[in-house]
N, C-alpha and C positions, 0 to 999 in steps of 0.2 A: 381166124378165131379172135373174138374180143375177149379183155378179160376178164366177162362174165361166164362166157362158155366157157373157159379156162379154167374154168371150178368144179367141170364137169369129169374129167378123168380122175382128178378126187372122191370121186363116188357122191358127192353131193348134190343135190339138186336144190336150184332156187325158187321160189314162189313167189309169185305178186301180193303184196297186202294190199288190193286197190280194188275195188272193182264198182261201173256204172256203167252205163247206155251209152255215153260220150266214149269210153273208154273202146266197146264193142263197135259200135257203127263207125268210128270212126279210122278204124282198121289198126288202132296203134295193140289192141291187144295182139291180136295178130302177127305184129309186128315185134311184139316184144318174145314171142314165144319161136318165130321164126330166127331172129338174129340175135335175139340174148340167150336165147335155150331155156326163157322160163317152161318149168316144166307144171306150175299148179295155181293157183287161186283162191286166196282165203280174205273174207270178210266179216264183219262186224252192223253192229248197230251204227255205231259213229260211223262207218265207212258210207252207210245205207241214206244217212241223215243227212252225210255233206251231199251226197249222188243226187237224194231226190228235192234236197233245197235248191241245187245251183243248175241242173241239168232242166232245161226244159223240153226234153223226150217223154217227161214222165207227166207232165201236165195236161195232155188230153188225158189220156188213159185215167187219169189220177182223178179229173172231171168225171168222168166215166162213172167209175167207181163211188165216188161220194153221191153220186142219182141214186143210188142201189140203198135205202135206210135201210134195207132189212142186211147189211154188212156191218162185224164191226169194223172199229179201225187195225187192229190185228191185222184180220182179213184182209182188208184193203191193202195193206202192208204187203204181206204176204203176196198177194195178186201182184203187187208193182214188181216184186223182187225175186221169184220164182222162173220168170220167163228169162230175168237177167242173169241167173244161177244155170238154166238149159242152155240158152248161147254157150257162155263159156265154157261148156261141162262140153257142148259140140265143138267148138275150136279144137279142143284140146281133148279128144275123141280118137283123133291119129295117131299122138303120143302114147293114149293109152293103149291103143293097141296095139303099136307097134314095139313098147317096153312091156309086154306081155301081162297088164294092168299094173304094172309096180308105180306108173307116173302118170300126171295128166287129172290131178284132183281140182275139183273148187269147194271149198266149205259153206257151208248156209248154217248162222247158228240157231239154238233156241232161245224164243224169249228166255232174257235174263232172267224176268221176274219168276221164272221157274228154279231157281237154283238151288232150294233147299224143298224142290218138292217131286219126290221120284218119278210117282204116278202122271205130274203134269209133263215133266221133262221125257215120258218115253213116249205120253199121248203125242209130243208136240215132232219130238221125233219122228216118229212112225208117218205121221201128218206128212210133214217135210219132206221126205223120204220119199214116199206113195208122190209126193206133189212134182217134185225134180225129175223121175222117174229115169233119170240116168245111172248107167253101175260105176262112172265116175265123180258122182256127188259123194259128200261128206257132209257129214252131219254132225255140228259144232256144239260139244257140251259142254260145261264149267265143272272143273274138278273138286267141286262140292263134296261132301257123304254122299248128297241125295244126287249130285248126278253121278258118280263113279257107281255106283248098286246099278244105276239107271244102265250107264256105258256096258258094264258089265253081260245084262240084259242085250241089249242093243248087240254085243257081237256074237252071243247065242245065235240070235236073228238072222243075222247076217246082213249089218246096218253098220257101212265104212263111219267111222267117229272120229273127227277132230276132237280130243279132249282138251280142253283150254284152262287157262288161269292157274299155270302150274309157275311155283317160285321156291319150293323146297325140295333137297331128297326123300323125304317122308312122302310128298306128294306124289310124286314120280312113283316110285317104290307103291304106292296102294295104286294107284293107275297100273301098272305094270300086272301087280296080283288080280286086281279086277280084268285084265284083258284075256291073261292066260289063264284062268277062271272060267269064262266065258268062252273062250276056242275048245279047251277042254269038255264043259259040257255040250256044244257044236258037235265034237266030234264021237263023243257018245249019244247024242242023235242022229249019228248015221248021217249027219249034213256035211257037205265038202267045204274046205277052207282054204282052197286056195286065192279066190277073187277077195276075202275080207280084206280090209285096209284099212288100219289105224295110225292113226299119230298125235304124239303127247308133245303140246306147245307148250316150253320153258320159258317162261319170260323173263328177260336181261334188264335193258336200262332201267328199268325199272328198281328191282334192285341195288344197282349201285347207288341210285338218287336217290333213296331210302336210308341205305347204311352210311356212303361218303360223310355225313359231318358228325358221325359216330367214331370215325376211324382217322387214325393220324396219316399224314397225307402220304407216305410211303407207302399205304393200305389199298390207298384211294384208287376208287376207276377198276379194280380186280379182281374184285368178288363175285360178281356177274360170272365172269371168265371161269373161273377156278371151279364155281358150283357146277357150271359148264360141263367143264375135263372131268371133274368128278361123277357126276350124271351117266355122263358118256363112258366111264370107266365102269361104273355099276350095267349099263346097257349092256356092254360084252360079257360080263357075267353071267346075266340071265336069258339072252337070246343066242348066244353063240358058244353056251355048254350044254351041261346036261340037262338042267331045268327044261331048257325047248327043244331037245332034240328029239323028242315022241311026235311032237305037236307037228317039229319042223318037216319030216318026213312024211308025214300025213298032208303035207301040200301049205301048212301055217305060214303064214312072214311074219317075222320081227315088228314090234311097234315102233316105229322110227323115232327120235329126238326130233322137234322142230324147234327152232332155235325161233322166238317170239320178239316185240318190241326189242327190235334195231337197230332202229334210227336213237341215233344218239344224240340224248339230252343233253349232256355238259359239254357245251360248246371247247371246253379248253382238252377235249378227248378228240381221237381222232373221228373222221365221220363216216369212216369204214371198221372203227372196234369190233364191234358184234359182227361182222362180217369174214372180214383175216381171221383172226384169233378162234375161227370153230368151224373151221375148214375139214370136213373127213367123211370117211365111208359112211354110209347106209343113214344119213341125216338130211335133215332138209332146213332152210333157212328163208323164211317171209319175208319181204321187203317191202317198205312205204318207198314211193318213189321216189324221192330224194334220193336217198339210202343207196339205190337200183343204178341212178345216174352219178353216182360219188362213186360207185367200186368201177362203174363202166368207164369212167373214167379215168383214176389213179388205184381202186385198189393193184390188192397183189392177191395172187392164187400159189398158195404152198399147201400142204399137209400140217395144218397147225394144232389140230385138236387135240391130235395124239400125242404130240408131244409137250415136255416138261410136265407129265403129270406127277411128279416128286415135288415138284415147284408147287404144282397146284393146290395138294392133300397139301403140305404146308404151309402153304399164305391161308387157308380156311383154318387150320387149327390158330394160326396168329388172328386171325380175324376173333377169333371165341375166346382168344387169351385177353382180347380188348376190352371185352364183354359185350359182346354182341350174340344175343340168342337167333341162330339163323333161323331154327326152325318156326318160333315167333313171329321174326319179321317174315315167313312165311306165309303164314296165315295173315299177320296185320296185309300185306299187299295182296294178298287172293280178296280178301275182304274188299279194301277199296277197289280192287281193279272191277270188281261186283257192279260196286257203288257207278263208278262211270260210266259200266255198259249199264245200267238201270237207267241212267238220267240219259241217255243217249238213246234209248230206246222208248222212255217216254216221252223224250222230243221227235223222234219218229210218229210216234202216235197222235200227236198235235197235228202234226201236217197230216196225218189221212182221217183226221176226223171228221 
């Protein structure tokens, strides 16, 4: 067992943040799922944009498609990226079936530029959905107003959701309402809820590279962490009382934590942080491969999430003693993190125009 699998009797599972054609054909995903124990797959705009700039797999096809005026470049997108979301969603087909669907996801998100518009964000879903046509895709939404109503919707449906661009408790907390909202009316339509599958991506370094030159350096590098343990402490709450014990019973699962942006920015942290330190049951955790190849290589696999959460609720109240509005800078970095997938996905639309 390396020790990425070693993370596995933790109750955790790893996911890839990575995914392109070179990645597939070239057997390494494969590979990473047979001897690392990745168990899932999530990507992005930026992920799509480095894929289909540097891979050239995607270049006839890519020909192909710009013949066709009567496509836009959306479209054309979509067409390159759809077949690359089915591979993976089949690799990891075996998993899903053999962890009785609890594992074995790949995310496809929706255009960003939908983020504050409900009606586009479920069109765009349902689309995506209908297009992947696998029961282990995800369907990747930003934790907006207008997509959380949208999410909301979508697990009525019965449409598994990555909900993304999550950086506060507030955020989490209405993601969470809107989920068991949505299971709830599910199950007073007489629809079964066992196969749904959800998960709300928390993002970290992010975070700390926001608040650090806010806070005096004993603070610094922590706060990611703590909002973490805290997160995670509200999760047992409301999935493993009474709140979901109607739901549970009627065949529901838990919205798992995914533990988001990883890979750590301030080189003077370590470059397995976000990785050790949110180590625990029924959670999941993305990796950009760096990240993937630093813990395979020195991390360490313990039981970290659950513990010192005294420590944790405490370093967040000194964090607000400093004067740091978390739940502000929650929204300031959902906002930007917006801003990035937009400019990343209208340089996607360049190249298939």
């Amino acid at each position: 067992m390396n020790r990425l699998q070693a993370i596995l009797p933790f109750g955790q599972r790893i996911w890839l943040d990575n995914l392109s054609r070179e990645l597939i054909a070239s057997g390494e995903l494969a590979r990473l799922i047979a001897d690392d124990g990745i168990a899932g797959v999530t990507s992005n705009p930026a992920i799509f944009y480095k894929a289909i700039a540097s891979d050239a797999r995607y270049q006839s096809d890519l020909a192909q498609l710009k013949a066709d005026t009567g496509l836009s470049a959306e479209a054309r997108y979509e067409a390159l990226v759809v077949p690359d979301i089915q591979a993976a969603c089949d690799l990891l087909a075996p998993l899903y079936e053999t962890s009785a669907t609890a594992d074995g996801y790949v995310s496809l998100e929706v255009s960003p530029q939908l983020a504050h518009d409900e009606a586009g964000t479920l069109a765009a879903a349902r689309r995506l959905w209908a297009g992947v046509a696998r029961p282990n895709a995800m369907i990747k939404i930003p934790a907006t107003a207008a997509g959380i109503r949208a999410f909301e919707v979508l697990t009525r449906e019965g449409v598994n959701v990555n909900i993304t661009l999550l950086f506060s408790l507030p955020q989490v907390n209405a993601v969470w309402d809107a989920y068991i909202a949505g299971l709830k009316a599910r199950h007073a339509d007489g629809k079964p809820l066992a196969h749904i599958k959800a998960v709300a991506s928390f993002f970290l370094s992010r975070v700390d590279s926001l608040l650090d030159p806010q806070l005096p350096a004993a603070l610094q590098g922590k706060t990611a962490v703590a909002m973490s343990k805290a997160a995670y402490a509200r999760y047992h709450e409301r999935f493993n009382g009474e709140e979901f014990a109607a739901l549970k019973a009627a065949g529901a699962r838990a919205q798992y934590l995914l533990w988001a942006s990883t890979g750590t920015k301030n080189k003077a942290y370590s470059d397995v942080l976000y990785v050790e330190s949110l180590i625990g049951d029924e959670t999941v955790n993305t990796t950009p491969d760096a990240t993937l190849a630093a813990f395979r290589d020195h991390g360490v696999a313990a039981a970290t999430l659950a513990a010192d959460m005294d420590d944790a609720f405490r370093l967040l109240a000194e964090v607000k003693a400093a004067g740091v509005d978390l739940d502000a800078a929650g929204e300031k970095l959902q906002a930007d993190g917006l801003k990035l997938f937009d400019d990343a996905f209208d340089a996607l639309l360049q190249l298939t125009a």
